[in-house]
C-alpha positions as CSV (number, residue, x, y, z in Angstrom):
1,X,-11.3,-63.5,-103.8
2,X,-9.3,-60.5,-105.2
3,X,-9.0,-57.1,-103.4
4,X,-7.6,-54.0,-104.6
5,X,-4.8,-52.7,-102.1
6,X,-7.4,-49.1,-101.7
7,X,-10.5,-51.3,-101.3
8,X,-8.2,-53.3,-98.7
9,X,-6.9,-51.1,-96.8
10,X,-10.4,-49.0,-96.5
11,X,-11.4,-52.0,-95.0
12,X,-9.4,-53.3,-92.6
13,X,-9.4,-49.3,-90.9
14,X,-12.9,-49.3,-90.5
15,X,-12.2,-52.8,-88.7
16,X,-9.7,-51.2,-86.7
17,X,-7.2,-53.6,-88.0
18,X,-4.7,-51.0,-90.0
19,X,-3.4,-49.4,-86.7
20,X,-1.6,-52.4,-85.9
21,X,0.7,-53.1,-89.2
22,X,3.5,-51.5,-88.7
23,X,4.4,-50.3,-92.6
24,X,2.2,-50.3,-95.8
25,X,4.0,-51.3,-98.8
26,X,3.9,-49.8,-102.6
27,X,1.4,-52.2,-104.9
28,X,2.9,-55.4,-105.7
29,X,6.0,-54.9,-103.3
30,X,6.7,-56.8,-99.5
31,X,6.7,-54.5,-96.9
32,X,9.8,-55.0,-96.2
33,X,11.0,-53.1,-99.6
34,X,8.7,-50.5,-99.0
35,X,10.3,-46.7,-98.7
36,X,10.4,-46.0,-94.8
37,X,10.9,-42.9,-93.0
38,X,14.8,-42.4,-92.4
39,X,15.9,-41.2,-88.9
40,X,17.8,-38.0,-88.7
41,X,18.0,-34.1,-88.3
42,X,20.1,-32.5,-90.8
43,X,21.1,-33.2,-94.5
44,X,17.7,-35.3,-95.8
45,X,17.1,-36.5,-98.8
46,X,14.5,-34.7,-101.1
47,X,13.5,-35.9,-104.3
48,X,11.9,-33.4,-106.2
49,X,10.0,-35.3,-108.8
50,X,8.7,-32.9,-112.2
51,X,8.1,-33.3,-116.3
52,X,10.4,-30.1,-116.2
53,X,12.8,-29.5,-113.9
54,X,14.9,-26.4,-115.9
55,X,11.6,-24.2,-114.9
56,X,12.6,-24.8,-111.6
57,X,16.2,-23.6,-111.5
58,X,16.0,-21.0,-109.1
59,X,13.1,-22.6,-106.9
60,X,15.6,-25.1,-106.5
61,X,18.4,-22.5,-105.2
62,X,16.1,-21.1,-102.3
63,X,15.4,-24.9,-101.7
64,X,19.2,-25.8,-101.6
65,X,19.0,-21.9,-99.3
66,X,17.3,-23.4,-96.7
67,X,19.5,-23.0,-93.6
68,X,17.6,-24.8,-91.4
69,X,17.6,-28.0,-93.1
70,X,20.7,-28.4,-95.4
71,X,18.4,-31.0,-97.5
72,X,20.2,-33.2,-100.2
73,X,18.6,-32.4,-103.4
74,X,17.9,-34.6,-105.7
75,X,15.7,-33.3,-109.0
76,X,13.9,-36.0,-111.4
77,X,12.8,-35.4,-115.1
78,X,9.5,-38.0,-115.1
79,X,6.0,-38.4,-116.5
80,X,3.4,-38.2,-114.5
81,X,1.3,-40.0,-117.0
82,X,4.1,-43.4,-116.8
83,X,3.0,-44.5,-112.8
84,X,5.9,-46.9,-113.2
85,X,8.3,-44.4,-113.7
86,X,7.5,-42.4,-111.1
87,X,7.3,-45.6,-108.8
88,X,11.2,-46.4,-110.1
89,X,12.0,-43.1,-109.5
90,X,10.9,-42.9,-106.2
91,X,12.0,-46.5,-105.2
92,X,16.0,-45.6,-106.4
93,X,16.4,-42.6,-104.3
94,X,16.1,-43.5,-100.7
95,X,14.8,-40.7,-100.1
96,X,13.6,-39.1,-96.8
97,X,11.2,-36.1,-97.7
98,X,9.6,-35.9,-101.4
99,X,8.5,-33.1,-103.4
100,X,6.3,-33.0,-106.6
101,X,5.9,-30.1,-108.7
102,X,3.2,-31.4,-110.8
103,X,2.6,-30.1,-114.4
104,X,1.0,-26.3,-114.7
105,X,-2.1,-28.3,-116.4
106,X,-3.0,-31.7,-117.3
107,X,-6.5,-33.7,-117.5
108,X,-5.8,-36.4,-114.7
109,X,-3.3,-38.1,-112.8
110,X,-4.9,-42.0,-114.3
111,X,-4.1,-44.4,-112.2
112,X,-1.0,-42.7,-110.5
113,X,-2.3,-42.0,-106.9
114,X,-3.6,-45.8,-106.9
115,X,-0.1,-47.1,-107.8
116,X,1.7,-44.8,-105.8
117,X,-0.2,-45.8,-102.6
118,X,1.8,-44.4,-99.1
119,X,5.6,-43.7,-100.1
120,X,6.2,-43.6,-96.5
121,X,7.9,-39.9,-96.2
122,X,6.6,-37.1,-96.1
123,X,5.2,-35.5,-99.6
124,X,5.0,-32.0,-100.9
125,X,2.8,-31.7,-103.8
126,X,3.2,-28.2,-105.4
127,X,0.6,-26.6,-107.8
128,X,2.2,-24.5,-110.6
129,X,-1.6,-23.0,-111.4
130,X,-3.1,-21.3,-108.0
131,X,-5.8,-20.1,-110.2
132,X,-6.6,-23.9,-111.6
133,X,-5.6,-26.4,-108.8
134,X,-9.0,-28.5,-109.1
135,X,-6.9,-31.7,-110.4
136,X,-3.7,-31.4,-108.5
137,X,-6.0,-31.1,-105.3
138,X,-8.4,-34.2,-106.3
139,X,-4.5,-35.7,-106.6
140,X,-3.5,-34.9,-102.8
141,X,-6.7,-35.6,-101.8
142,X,-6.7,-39.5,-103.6
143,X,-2.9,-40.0,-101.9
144,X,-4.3,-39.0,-98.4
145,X,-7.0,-41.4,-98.8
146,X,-4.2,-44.1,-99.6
147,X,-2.2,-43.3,-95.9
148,X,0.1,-40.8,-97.8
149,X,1.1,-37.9,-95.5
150,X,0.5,-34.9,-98.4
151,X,0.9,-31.3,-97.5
152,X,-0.6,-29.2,-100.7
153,X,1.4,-25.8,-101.8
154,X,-0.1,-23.3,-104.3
155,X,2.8,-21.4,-104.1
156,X,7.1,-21.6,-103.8
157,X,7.1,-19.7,-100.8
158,X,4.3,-21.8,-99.0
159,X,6.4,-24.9,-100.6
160,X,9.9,-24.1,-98.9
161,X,7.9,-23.3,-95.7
162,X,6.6,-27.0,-95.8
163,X,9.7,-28.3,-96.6
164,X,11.3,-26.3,-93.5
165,X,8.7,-28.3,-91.2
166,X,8.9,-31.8,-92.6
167,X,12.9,-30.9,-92.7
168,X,13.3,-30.3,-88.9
169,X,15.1,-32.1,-86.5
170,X,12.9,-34.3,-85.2
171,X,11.9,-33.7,-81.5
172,X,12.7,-36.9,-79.7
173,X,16.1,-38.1,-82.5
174,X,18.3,-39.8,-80.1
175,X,17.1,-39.8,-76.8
176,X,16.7,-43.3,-75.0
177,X,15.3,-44.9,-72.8
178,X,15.3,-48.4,-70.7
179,X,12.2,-50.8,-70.2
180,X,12.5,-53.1,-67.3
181,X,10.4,-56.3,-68.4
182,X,9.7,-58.7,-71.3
183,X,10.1,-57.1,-74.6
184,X,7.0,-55.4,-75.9
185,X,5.2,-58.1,-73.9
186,X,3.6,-55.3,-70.9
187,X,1.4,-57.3,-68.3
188,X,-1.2,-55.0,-69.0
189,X,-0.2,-52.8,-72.5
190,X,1.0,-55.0,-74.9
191,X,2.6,-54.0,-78.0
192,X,3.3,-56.8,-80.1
193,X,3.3,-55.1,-83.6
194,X,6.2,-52.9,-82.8
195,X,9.7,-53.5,-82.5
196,X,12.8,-51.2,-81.4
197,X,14.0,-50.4,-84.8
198,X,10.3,-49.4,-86.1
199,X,10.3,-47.5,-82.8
200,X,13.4,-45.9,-83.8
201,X,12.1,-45.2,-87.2
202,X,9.6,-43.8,-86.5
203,X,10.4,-41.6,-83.2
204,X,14.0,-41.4,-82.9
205,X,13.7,-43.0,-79.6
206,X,16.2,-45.5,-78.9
207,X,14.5,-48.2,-76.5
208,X,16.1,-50.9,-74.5
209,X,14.6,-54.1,-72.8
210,X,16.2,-55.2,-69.8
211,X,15.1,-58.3,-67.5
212,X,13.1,-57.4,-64.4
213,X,15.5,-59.6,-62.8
214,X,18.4,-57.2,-63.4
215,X,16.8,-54.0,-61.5
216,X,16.2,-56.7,-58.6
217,X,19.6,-57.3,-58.4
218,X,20.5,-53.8,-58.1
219,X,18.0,-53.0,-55.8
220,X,19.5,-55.5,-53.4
221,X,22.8,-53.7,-54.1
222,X,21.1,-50.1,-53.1
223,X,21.6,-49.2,-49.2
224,X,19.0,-47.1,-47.3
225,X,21.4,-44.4,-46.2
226,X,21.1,-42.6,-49.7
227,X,17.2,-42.8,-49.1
228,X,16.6,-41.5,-45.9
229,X,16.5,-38.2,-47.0
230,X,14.1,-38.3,-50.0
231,X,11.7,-40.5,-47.4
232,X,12.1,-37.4,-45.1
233,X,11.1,-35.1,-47.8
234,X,7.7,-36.9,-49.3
235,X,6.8,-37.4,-45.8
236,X,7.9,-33.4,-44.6
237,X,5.5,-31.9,-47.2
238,X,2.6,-34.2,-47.8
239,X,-0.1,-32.7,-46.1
240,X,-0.8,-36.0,-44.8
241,X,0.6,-39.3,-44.2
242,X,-2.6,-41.8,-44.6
243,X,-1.7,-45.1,-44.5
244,X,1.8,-45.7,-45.8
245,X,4.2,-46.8,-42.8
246,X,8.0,-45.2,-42.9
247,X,9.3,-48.8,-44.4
248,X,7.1,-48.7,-47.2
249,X,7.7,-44.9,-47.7
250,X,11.8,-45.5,-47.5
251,X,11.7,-48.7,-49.6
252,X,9.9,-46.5,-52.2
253,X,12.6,-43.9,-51.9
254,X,15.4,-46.3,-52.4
255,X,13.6,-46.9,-55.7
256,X,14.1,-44.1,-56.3
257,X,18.0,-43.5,-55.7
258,X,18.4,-46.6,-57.6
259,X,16.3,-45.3,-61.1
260,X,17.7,-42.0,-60.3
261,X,21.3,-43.1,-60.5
262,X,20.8,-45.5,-63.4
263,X,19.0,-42.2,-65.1
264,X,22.4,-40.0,-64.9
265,X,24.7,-42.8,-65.5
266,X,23.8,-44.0,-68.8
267,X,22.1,-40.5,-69.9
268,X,18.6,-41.8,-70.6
269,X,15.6,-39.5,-71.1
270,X,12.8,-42.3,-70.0
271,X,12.2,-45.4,-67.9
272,X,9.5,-47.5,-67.1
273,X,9.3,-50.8,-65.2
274,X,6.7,-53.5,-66.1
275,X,4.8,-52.5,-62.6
276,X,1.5,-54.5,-62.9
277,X,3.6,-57.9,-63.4
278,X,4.2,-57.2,-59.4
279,X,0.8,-56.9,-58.3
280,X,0.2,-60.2,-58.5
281,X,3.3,-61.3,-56.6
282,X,2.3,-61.9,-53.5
283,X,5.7,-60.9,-52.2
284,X,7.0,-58.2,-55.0
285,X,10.5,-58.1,-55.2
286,X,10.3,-54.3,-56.0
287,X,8.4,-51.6,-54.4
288,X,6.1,-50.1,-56.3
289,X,7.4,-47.6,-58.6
290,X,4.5,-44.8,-57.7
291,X,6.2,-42.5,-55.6
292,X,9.7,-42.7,-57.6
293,X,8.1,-42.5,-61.0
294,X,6.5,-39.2,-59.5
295,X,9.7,-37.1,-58.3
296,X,11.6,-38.3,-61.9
297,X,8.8,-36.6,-63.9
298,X,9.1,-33.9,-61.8
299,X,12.8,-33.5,-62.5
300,X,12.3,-33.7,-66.2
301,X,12.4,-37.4,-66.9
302,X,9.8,-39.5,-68.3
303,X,8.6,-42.3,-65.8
304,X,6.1,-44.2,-67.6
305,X,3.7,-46.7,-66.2
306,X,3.5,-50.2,-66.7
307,X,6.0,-50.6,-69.5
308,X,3.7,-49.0,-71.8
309,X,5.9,-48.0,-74.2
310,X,2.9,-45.5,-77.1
311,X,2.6,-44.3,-73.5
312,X,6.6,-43.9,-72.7
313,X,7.2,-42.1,-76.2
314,X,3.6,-40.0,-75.9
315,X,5.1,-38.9,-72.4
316,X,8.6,-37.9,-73.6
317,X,7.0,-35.8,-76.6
318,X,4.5,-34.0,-74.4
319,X,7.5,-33.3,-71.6
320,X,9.7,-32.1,-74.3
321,X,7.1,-29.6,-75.9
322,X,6.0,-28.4,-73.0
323,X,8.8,-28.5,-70.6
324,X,7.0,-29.5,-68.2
325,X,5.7,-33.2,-66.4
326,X,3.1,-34.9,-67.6
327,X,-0.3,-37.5,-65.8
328,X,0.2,-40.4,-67.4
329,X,-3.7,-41.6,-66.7
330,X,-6.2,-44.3,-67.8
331,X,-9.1,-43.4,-69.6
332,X,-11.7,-44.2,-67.0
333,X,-15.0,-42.9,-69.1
334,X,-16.3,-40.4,-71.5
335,X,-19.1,-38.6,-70.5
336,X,-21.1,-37.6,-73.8
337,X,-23.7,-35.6,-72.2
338,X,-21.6,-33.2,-70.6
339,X,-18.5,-34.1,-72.9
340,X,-16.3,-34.8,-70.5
341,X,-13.3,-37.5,-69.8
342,X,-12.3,-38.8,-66.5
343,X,-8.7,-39.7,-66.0
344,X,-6.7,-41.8,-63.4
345,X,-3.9,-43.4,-62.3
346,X,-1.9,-43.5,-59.1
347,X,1.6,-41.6,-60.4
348,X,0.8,-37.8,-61.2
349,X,3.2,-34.7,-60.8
350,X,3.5,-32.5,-58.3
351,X,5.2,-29.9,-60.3
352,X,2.1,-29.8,-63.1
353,X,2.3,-25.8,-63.6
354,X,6.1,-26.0,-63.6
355,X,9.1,-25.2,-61.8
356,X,8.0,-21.7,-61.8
357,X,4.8,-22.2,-59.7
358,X,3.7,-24.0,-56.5
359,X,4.0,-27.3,-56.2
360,X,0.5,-29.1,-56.0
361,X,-0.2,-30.0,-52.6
362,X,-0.4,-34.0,-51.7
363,X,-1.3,-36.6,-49.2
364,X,0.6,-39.9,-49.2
365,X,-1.8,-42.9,-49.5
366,X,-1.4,-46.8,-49.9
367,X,-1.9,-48.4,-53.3
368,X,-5.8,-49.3,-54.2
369,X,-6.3,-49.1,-50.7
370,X,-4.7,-52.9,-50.6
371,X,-2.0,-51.8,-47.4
372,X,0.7,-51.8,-50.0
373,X,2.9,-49.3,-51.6
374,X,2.7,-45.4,-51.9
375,X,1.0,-43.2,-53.7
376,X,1.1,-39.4,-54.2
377,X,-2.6,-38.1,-54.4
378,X,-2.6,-34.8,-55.6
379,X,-4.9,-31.8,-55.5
380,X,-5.5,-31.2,-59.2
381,X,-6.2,-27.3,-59.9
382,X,-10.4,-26.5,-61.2
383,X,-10.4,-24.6,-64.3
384,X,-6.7,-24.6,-65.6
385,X,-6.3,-25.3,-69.0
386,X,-4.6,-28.9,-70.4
387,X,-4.3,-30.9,-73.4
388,X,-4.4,-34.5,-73.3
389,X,-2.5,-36.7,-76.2
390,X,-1.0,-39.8,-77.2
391,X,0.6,-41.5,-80.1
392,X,-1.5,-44.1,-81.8
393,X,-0.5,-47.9,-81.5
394,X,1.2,-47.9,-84.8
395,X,2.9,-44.4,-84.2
396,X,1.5,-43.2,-87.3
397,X,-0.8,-40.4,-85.5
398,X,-1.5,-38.7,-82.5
399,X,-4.5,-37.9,-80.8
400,X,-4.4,-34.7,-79.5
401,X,-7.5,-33.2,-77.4
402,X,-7.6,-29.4,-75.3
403,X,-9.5,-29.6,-72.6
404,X,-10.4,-27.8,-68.9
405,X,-10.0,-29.3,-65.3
406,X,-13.8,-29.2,-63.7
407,X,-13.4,-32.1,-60.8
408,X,-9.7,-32.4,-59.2
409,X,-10.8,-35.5,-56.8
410,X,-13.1,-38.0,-55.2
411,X,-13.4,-39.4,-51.9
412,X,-12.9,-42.5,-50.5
413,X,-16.2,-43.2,-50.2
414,X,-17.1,-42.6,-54.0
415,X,-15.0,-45.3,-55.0
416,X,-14.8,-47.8,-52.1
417,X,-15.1,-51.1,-53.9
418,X,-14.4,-54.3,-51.4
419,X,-15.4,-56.9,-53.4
420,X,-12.5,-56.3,-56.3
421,X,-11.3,-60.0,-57.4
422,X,-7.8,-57.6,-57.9
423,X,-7.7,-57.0,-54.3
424,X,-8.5,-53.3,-54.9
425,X,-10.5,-51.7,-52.1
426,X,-10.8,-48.5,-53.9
427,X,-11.2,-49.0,-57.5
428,X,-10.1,-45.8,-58.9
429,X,-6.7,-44.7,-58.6
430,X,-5.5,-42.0,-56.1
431,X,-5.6,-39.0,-58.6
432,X,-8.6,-38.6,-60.1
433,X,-9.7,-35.7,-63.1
434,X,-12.5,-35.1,-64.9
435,X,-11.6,-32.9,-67.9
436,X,-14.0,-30.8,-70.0
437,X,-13.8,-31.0,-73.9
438,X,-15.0,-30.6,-77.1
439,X,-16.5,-33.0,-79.7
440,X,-16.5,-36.1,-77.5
441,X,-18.0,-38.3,-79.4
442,X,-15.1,-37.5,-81.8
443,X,-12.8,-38.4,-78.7
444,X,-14.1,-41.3,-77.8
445,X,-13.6,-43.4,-81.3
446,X,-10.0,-42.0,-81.2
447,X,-8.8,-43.0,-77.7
448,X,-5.4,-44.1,-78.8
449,X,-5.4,-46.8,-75.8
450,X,-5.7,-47.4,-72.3
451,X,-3.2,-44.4,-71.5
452,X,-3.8,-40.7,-72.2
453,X,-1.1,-38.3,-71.3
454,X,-2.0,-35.1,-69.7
455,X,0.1,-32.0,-69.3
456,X,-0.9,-28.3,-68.0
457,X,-1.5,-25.9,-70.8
458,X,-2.4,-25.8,-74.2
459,X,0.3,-26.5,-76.7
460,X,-1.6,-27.5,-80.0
461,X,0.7,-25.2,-82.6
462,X,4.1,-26.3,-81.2
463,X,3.1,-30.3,-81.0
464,X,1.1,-29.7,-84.5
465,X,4.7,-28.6,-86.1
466,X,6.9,-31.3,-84.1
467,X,4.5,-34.1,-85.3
468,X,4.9,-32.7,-88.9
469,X,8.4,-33.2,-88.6
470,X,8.3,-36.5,-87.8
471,X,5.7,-37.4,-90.4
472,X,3.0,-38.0,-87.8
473,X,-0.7,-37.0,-88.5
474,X,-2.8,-35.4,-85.6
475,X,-6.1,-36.6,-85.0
476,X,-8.3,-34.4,-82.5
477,X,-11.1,-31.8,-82.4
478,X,-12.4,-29.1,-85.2
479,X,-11.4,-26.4,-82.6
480,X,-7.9,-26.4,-80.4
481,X,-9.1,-23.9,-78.1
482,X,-10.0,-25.2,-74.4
483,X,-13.7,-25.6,-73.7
């Protein structure tokens, strides 16, 4: 059976297959000759494709004027009516943004949009007519229905303003960060269709791998001396000490030292540890990164759970927006009725308003209830406003939902479960949310994956702007405003 690459590709999204290939490729090519997105801040590539690039002399000057972006232009003389030119053209460049400035009037495009498919880069399509823009805006709208990332400009100022955005630095180019555990091969969030250099391509993120084995060794190596302080802290302003004994609490601290020291050493942003592949040691050669993972956030790193690396890169983009840490939480349920979302998971912040406010006040509990480990339950806040996000499996989008605290927390006896084949006497993690939203119906056939990142405030225009950069579509809710 034949299938055209649009009918295909329709397809396998509504079967929820696309989010997993990593790249979509021109008609006809491999994927691995398609045009990718090139990593970078300054001096990109734009190739300006148009039938007449002498009328655009001095357009081209304020483009070559943009400070913020030094771009590397690169102007084209094609036909817009020869699809294979324009598919040579664009294939020669190696270009990282492109910009069409399509002909002040012509019939149809033919067959151009189908042959053209997703370039890969961001696109600027400029309309030379504001006044007639009915076929150059059936164009952008046939390349967005291919994958293409189009932004549509009826003028040169709104043009070079685009440009500017799709130009920018991108948010996360260069930082890294260090996985503890098998690559892309989580116990519980696997992510088998990326790889570090698609991560890197499409982030700026440079990831590592790193045995387990290798942070066991240099836990053995970390004395308790450097600990016994931090212990002393968590356990000087928790409102209450549960169940965790002062071993447990100091072995967690020495976790701590060890990440901590590792962190500052090699200058990484993030960290995350393959945490679930200890629950079902019966003797863990680790603590349980819980109480660590919680004082790094607070300090400005990304800790991420379970070696869930959409959830690693969501976390660092969130932090870095908003300056401040983020819940990295499960998705526990989506209430339709009410349109709600619960969230859990047994790392969260104390620091959630920032450094500037109150730290949230906590108790320190065991893990699951199973006598094990320990975990900062905090007091979530009723009624601030949050946004919740995360990048999609393919790193191609981001969900992106506003939302309002209405439950910080349950008790013990709402979620005592002793029959768990996990071992789990309370089934729901130690910090527990319920977040009012909008449209969540919508929400709930977007959840990106098992982990949604939460941060305090609402920062939909700034995350909107550094997703545009990085050639990243948002997916969320018809209004941005908190419920």
């Amino acid at each position: 059976m034949h299938a055209g690459r649009r009918d295909f590709i329709k397809s396998t999204t509504m079967a929820g297959i696309a989010a997993t290939i990593p790249g979509t490729a021109f008609l006809g090519q491999d994927a691995g000759d398609s045009l990718k997105s090139v990593p970078g801040g300054r001096n990109k590539r734009l190739l300006c494709l148009t039938d007449s690039p002498e009328a655009f002399e001095k357009f081209f000057e304020s483009v070559r004027a943009i400070k913020e972006a030094d771009l590397l232009l690169n102007p084209v003389k094609v036909n817009f009516q020869k699809p294979q030119e324009v598919i040579d053209a664009i294939r020669g460049s190696n270009a990282d943004i492109l910009l069409m400035c399509l002909p002040r009037f012509t019939f149809s495009f033919g067959k151009l949009y189908d042959t053209l498919g997703d370039p890969g880069i961001p696109m600027v399509i400029y309309a030379q007519s504001p006044d007639l823009i009915l076929i150059d805006a059936n164009f952008a709208a046939s390349l967005r229905a291919n994958g293409a990332k189009v932004l549509f400009a009826i003028t040169q100022t709104q043009a070079i303003e685009m440009l500017k955005a799709v130009a920018a630095p991108r948010i996360l180019e260069g930082k890294r960060a260090v996985i503890y555990g098998r690559p892309f091969d989580s116990t519980s969030v696997p992510a088998h269709n990326l790889n570090e250099d698609y991560v890197y391509k499409r982030t700026g993120v440079k990831i590592q791998y790193r045995p387990m084995d290798e942070l066991v060794q240099l836990f053995k190596l970390t004395e308790e001396a450097g600990a016994v302080k931090e212990a002393e802290r968590w356990k000087k302003e928790a409102a209450a000490v549960v169940e965790p004994s002062d071993k447990t609490i100091l072995d967690a601290s020495r976790l701590y030292v060890l990440l901590r020291s590792i962190i500052e050493k090699e200058g990484l942003s993030a960290v995350s540890i393959d945490c679930l592949g200890l629950l079902f040691n019966p003797n863990p050669p680790l603590p349980y990164p819980c109480l660590p993972f919680a004082r790094l956030r607070d300090e400005g790193f990304t800790a991420a759970c379970e070696a869930d690396v959409c959830g690693l890169l969501s976390s660092m983009f969130l932090q870095e927006i908003s300056r401040r840490p983020s819940f990295l939480s499960n998705i526990l349920s989506v209430n339709l009725h009410q349109s709600s979302i619960t969230l859990s998971h047994c790392v969260a912040p104390l620091e959630l308003l920032g450094r500037e406010a109150s730290p949230l006040p906590y108790k320190l509990r065991d893990y699951h209830g199973m006598g094990k480990g320990v975990v900062p339950e905090v007091a979530f806040p009723v009624g601030i406003e949050v946004i919740a996000g995360a990048f999609t499996k393919d790193l191609k989008s981001f969900v992106l939902w506003p939302g309002r605290i209405q439950i910080g927390a349950k008790t013990d006896e709402d979620t005592h479960s002793p029959a768990s084949p996990s071992g789990f006497r309370r089934m729901t993690c130690s910090n527990y949310v319920e977040v009012k939203i909008r449209d969540a119906d919508r929400f709930l056939q977007n959840i990106a994956g098992i982990h949604h990142i939460m941060i305090a405030g609402n920062y939909s225009k700034a995350i909107n702007d550094a997703l545009l950069a990085m050639n990243v579509s948002v997916i969320g809710p018809s209004d941005f405003t908190a419920p």
